[in-house]
PLY file of the C-alpha trace (Angstrom):
ply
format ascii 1.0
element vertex 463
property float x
property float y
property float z
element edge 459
property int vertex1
property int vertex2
end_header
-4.48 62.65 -66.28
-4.55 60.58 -63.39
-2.72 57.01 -63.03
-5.47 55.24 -62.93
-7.49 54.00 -65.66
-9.23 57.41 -66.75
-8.32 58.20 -70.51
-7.33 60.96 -69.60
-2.78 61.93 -80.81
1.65 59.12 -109.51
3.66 60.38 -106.23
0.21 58.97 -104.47
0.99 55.81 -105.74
5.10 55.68 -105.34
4.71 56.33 -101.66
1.91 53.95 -100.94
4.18 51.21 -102.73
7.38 52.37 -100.65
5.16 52.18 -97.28
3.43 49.15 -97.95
6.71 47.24 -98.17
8.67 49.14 -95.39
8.24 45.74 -93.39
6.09 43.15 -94.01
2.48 42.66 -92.77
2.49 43.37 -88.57
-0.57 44.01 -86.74
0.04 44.70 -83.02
-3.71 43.96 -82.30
-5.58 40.83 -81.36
-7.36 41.48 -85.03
-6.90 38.46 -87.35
-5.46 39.97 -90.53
-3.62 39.08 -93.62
-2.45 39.74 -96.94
-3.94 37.64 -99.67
-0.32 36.41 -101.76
-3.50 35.39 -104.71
-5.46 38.71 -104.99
-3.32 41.72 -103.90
-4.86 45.06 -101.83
-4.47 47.78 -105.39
-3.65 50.98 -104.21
-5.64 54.08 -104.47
-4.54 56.27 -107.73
-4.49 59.54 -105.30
-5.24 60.19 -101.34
-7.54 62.20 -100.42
-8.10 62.09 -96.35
-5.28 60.10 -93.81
-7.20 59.45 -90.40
-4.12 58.97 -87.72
-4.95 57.11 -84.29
-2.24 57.82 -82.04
-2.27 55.69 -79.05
0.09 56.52 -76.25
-0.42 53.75 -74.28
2.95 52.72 -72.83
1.09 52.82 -69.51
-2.25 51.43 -67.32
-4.42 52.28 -70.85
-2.67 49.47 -72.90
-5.03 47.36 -72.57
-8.31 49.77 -73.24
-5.87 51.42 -76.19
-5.63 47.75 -77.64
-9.15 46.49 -77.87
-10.07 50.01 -78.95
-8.33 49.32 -82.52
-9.28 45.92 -82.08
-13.38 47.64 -82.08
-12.52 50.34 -84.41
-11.26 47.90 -87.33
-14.07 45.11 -86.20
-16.45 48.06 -87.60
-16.00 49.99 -90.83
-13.05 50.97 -92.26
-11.58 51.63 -95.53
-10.83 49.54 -98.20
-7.53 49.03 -99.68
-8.15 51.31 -102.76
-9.73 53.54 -101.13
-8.88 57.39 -101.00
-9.16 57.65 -97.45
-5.97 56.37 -95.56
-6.11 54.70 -91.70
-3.24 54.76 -90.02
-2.91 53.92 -85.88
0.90 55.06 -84.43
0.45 52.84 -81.56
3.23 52.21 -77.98
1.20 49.66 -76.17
2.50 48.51 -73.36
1.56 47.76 -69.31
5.25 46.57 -69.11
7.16 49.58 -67.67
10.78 48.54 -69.54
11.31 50.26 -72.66
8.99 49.26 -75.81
9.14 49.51 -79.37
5.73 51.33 -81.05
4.54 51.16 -84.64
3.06 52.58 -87.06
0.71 50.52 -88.76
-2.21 51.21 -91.79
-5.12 49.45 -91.53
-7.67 48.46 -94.18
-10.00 46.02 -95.36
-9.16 43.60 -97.95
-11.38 40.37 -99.34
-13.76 41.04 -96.50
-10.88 40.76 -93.73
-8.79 43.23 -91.83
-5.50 43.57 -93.41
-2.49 45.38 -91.45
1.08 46.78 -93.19
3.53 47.98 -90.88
4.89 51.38 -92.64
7.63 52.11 -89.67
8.93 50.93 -86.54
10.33 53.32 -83.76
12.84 52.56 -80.96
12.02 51.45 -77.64
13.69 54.68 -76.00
11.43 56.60 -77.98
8.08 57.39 -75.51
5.36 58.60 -78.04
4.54 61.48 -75.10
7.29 63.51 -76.37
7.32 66.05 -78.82
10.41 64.93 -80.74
7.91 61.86 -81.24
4.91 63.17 -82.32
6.65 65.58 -84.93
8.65 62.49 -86.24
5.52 60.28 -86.50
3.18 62.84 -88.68
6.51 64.15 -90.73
6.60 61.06 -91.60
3.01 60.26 -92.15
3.19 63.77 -94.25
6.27 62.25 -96.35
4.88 58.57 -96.94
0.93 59.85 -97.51
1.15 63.05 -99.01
-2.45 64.73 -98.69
-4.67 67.34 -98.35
-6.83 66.47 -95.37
-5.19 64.88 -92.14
-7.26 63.79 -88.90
-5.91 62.42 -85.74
-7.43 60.83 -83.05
-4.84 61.17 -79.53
-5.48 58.33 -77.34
-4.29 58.22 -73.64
-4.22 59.59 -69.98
-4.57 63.75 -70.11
-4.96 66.49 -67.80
-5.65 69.00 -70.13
-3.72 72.29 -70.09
-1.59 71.85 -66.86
1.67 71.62 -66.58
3.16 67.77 -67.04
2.95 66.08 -63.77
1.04 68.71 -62.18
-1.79 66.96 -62.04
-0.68 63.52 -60.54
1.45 65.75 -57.65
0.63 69.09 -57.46
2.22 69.66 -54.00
5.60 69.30 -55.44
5.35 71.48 -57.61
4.09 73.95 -55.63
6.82 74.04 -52.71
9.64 75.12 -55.97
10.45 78.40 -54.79
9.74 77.91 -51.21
12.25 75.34 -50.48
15.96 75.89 -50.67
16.53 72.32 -52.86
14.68 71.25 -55.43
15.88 67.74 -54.82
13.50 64.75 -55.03
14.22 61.07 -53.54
17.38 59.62 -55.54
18.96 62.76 -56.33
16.66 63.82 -58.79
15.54 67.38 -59.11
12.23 69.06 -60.69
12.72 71.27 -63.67
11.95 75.06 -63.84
8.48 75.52 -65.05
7.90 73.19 -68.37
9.44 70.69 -66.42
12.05 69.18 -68.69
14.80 67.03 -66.58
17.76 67.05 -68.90
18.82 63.62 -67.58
22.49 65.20 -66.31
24.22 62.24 -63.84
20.88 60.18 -64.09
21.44 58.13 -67.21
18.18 59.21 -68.28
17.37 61.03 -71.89
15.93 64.59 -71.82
12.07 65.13 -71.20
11.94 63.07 -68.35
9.02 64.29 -65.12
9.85 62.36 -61.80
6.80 59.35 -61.99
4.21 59.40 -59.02
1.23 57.68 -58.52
-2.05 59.81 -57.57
-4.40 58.26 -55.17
-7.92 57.16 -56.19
-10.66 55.36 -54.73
-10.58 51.86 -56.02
-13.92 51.51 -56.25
-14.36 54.13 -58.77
-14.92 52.69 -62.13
-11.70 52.32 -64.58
-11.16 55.97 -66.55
-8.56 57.03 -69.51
-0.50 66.63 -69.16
-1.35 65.16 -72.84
-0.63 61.65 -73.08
1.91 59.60 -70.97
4.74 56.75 -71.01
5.63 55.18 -67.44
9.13 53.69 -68.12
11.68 52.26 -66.26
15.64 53.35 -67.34
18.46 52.25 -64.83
16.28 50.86 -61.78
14.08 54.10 -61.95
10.56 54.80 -63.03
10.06 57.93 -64.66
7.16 59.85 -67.16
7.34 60.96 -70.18
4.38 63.56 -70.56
3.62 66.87 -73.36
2.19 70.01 -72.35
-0.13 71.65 -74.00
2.38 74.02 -75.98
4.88 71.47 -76.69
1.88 69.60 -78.03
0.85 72.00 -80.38
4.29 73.27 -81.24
4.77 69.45 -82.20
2.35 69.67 -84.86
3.92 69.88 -88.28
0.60 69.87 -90.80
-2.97 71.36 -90.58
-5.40 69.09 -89.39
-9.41 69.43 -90.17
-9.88 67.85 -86.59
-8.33 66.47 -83.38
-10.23 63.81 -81.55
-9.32 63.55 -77.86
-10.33 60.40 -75.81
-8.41 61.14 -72.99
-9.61 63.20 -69.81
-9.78 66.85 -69.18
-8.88 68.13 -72.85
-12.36 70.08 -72.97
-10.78 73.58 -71.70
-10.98 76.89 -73.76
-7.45 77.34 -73.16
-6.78 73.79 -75.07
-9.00 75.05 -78.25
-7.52 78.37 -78.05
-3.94 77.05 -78.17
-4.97 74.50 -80.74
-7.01 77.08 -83.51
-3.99 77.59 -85.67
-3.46 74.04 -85.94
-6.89 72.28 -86.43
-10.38 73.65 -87.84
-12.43 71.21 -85.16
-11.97 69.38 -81.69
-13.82 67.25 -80.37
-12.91 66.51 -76.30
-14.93 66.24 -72.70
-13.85 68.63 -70.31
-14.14 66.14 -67.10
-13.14 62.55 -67.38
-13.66 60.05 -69.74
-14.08 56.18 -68.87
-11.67 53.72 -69.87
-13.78 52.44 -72.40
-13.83 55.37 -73.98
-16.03 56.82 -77.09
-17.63 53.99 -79.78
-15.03 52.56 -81.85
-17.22 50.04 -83.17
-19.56 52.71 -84.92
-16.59 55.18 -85.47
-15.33 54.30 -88.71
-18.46 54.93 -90.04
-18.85 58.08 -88.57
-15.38 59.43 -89.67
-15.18 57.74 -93.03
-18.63 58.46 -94.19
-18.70 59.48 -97.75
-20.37 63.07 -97.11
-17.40 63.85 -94.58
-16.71 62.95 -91.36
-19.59 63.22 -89.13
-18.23 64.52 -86.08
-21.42 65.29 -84.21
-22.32 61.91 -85.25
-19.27 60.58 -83.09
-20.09 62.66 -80.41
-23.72 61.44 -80.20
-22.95 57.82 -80.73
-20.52 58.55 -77.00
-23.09 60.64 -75.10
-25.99 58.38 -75.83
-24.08 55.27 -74.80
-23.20 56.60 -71.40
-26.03 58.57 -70.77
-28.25 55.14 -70.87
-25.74 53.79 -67.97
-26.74 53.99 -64.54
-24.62 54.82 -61.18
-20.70 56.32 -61.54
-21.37 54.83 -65.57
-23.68 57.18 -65.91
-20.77 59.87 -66.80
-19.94 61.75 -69.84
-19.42 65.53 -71.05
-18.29 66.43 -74.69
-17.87 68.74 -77.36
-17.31 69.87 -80.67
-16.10 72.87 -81.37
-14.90 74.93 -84.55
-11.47 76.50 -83.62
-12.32 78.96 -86.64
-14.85 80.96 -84.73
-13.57 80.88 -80.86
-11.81 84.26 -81.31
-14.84 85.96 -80.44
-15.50 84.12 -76.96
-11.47 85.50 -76.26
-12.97 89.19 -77.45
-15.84 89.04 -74.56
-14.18 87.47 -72.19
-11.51 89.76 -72.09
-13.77 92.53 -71.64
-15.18 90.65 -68.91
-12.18 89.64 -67.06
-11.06 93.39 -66.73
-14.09 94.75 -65.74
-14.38 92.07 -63.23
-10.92 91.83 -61.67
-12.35 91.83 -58.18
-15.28 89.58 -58.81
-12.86 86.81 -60.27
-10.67 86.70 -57.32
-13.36 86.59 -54.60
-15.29 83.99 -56.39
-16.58 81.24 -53.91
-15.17 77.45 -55.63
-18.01 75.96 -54.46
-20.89 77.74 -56.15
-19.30 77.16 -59.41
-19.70 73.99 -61.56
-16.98 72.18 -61.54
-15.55 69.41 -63.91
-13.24 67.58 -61.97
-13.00 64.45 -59.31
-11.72 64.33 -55.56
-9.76 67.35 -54.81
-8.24 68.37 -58.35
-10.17 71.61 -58.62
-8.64 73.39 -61.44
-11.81 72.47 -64.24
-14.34 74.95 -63.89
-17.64 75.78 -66.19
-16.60 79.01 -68.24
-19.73 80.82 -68.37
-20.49 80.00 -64.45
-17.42 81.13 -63.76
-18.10 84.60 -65.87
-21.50 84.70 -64.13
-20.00 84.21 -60.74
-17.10 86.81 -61.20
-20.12 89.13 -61.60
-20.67 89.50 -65.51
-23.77 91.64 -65.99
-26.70 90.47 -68.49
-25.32 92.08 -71.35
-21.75 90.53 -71.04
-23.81 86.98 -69.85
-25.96 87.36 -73.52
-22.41 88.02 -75.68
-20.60 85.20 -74.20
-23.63 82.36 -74.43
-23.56 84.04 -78.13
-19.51 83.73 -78.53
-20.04 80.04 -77.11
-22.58 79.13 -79.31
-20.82 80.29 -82.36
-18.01 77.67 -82.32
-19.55 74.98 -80.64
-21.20 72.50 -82.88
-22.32 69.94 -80.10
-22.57 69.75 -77.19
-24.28 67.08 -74.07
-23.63 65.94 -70.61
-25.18 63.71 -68.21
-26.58 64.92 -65.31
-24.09 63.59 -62.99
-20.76 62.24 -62.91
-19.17 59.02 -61.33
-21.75 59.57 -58.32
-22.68 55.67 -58.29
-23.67 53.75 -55.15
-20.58 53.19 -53.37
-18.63 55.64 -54.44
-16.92 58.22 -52.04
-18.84 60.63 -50.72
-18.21 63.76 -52.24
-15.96 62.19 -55.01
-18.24 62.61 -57.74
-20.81 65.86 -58.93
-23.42 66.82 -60.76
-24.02 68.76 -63.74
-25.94 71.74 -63.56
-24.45 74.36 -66.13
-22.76 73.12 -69.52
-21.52 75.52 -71.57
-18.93 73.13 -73.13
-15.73 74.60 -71.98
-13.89 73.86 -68.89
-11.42 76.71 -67.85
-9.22 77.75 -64.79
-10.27 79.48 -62.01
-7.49 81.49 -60.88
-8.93 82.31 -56.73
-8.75 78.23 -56.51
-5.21 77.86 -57.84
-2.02 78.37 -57.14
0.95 80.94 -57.72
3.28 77.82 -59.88
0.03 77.19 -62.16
-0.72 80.82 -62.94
2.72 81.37 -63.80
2.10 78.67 -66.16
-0.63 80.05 -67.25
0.62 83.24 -68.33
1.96 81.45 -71.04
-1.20 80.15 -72.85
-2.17 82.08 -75.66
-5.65 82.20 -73.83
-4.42 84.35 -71.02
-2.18 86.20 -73.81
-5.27 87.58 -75.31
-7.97 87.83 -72.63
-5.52 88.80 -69.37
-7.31 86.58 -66.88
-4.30 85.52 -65.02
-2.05 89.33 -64.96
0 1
1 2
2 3
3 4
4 5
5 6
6 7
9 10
10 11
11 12
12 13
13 14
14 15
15 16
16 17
17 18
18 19
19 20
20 21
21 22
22 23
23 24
24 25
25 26
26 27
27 28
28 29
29 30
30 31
31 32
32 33
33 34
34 35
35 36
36 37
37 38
38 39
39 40
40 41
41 42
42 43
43 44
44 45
45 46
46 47
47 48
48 49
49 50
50 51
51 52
52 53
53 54
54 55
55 56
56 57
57 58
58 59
59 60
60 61
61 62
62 63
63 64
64 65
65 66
66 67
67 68
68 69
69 70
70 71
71 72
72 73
73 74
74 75
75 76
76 77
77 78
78 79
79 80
80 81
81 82
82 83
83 84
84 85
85 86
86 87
87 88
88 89
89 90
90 91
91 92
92 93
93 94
94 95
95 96
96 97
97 98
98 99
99 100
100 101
101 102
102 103
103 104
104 105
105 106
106 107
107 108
108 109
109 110
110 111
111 112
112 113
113 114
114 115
115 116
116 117
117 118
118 119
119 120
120 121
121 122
122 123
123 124
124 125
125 126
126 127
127 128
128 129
129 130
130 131
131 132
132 133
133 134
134 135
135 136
136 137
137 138
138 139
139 140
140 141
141 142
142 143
143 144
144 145
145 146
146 147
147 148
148 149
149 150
150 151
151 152
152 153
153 154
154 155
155 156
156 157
157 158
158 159
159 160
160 161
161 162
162 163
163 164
164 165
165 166
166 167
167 168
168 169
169 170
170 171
171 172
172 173
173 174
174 175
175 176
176 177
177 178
178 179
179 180
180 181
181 182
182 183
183 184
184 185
185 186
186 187
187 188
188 189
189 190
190 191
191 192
192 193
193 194
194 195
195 196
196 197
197 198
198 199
199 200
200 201
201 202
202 203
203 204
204 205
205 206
206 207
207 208
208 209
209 210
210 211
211 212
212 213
213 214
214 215
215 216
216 217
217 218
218 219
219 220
220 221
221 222
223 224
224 225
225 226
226 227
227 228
228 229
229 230
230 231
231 232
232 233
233 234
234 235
235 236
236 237
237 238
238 239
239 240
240 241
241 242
242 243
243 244
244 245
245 246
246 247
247 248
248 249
249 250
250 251
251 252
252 253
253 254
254 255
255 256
256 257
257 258
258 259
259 260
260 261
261 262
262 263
263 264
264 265
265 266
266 267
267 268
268 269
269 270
270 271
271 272
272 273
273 274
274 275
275 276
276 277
277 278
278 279
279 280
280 281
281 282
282 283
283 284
284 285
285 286
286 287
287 288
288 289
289 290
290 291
291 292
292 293
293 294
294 295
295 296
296 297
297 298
298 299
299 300
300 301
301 302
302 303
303 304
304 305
305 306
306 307
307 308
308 309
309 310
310 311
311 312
312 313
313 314
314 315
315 316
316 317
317 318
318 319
319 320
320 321
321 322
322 323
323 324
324 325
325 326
326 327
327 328
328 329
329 330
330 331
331 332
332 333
333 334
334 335
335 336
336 337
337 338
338 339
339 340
340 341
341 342
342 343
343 344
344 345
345 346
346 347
347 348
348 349
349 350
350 351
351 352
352 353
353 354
354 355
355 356
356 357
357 358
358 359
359 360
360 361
361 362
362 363
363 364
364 365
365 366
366 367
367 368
368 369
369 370
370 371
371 372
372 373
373 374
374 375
375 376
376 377
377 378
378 379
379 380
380 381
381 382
382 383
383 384
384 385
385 386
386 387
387 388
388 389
389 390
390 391
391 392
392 393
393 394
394 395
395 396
396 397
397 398
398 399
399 400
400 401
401 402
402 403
403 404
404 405
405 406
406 407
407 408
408 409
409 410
410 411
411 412
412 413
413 414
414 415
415 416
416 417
417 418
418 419
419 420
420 421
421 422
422 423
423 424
424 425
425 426
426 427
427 428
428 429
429 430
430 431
431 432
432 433
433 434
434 435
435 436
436 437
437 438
438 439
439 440
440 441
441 442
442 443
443 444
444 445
445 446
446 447
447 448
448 449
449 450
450 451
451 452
452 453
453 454
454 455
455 456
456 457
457 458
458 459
459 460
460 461
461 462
């Protein structure tokens, strides 16, 4: 995801108690919460659902990450004995030296917002790291044992490209064509996955050299896979997760993942993701800083029939869709990872029966997801239809699509307000809900990044 402000993740009882009085009552939001030393919170006898917010917002997003709790707990949300648990792992900071993050629950108690912090993690710690995201839901796993875990990821994005790709792409490009790797201050890229081990820089391992992408500033304020700008011995460097480290990082099932960050929408993100969720719900273009409706959310995820997913996902398209100029901007969907394994099936057959249509695709007559000149978010059925799919293969795939996608809505345009560059923004045409690579509009360091995905595994579109 960009840099700028585009969003771009009983026992019962006995570890309730232990959490509860890990440290004593923090909330890292504006909210005004406390605990009530006359009438206690009681504890439900058994847990049925934990929701988890993760905010990775140790970057530009602090801000938007911070009122979003703020408007999530101003709404509904669950009550101290209540079955369903609310938890928000939360690194908010605009600050780039090193900050602590939390992990706080959050419910309502005598009619107030009441806040226990169950853990604190170190400030060299960046919650876009895999180590990080394992620890945090082990340990939500451990404290609130359950059968039904949710979580929300929170942050900048750039959906399934490689971390920092997105922010520098030419960079990465010229590895292979230069004879040094070697960046300003001695630093060097990483091979593909990107990982700087930190050797001779005083820097711990994960680390992606930090750059800024350039953005017209009078775009409206927006919101890799997540992403901590820190500063460690005079030098500013990102933290960022890929989309396999990501998943790999995943220790339970989850019934859903909620992205509000930008980009996430792409097949190859649900396919990577179908072993480890049942649902997603993301936007493959942008998403505005302000993000989805936190006010109505709880709600929507806590409602007593189950969450209401399409619910969430109407409550954000209707919102935006009622905006005029570059506000007037919003894609998203929700699909069911247990039925996408069908779209792989037809897509494969189209992808070898159309070798030569894919790779002589024009970029331009295809609808495209993405801003200024970071054209690697296509439509997926345009781009079958353009590679030269015939009607049969067109009717299979619109049928594959439809199977797993539960929702699905997108304004007309997007970010094409008065003022705006010229050319900066697009319209919507065709939505078929996924965004996906186009390979004839790439480059030779992102297909061989590609080849990884489990997408390309099992259709073959990049060989």
């Amino acid at each position: 995801m960009t840099q700028s402000f585009f969003k771009r993740f009983s026992p019962c009882i006995t570890a309730l108690l232990k959490a509860a009085t890990v440290i004593s009552a923090i909330s890292m939001t504006a909210i005004s919460c406390r605990k009530d030393s006359i009438e206690p919170p009681r504890f439900p006898e058994r847990i049925d659902n934990v929701f988890i917010m993760y905010s990775a917002g140790h970057n530009n997003l602090s801000p938007y990450l911070r009122e979003d709790i703020d408007e999530f707990c101003r709404g509904y949300i669950p009550k101290g004995n209540d079955p369903t648990i609310f938890l928000s792992y939360q690194k908010l900071s605009q600050s780039t030296a090193p900050t602590m993050s939390y992990l706080i629950r959050y419910y309502s108690h005598n009619g107030r917002t009441a806040a226990d912090t169950i853990a604190k993690y170190p400030a060299d710690m960046p919650a876009s790291h895999a180590e990080t995201l394992n620890k945090v839901l082990s340990d939500i796993n451990d404290r609130f044992p359950s059968p039904h875990y949710a979580m929300l990821f929170s942050s900048h994005a750039s959906g399934w490209l490689p971390k920092g790709y997105y922010a520098a792409p030419e960079q990465y490009d010229n590895i292979g064509r230069e004879s040094s790797g070697a960046l300003s201050g001695g630093m060097t890229w990483g091979t593909p996955g990107h990982d700087n081990a930190g050797t001779g820089t005083g820097l711990p391992s994960g680390w992606i050299p930090y750059s800024e992408p350039e953005r017209d500033p009078s775009l409206p304020p927006v919101k890799s896979i997540g992403q901590d700008v820190t500063s460690i011995s005079g030098t500013t460097v990102s933290y960022e997760l890929d989309l396999k480290e990501f998943s790999d990082a995943i220790p339970i099932h989850l019934d859903y993942i909620f992205f509000d960050c930008c980009l996430m929408g792409g097949i190859e993100v649900a396919y990577e993701l179908k072993d480890k969720c049942d649902m997603i719900i993301f936007s493959p273009a942008e998403v505005l800083a302000t993000g989805f409706n936190y006010r109505t959310m709880g709600s929507r995820l806590f409602a007593s029939g189950g969450a209401d997913l399409k619910g969430v996902c109407e409550d954000y398209y209707n919102y935006y869709n009622g905006l005029s100029g570059a506000y007037h901007s919003a894609t998203v969907t929700l699909v069911d990872c247990r039925k996408i394994e069908p779209v792989a099936g037809i897509c494969r057959q189209i992808f070898s029966r159309h070798k030569g249509g894919l790779s002589a695709i024009d970029p331009d007559t295809v609808q495209r997801y993405y801003t200024g000149n970071h054209h690697w978010f296509y439509d997926l059925y345009d781009m079958a239809e353009k590679a030269g799919a015939d009607p049969g293969e067109l009717e299979e795939l619109d049928a594959a699509i439809n199977g797993c996608i539960l929702y699905r809505a997108a304004t007309d345009t997007f970010l094409m307000g008065i003022g705006i560059t010229a050319g900066y923004g697009f319209e919507i045409n065709t939505y078929s809900g996924f965004s996906t690579y186009l390979p004839c509009n790439g480059s030779d360091y992102l297909d061989e990044a590609y080849r990884s995905l489990d997408w390309n595994t099992d259709t073959g579109m990049v060989s």
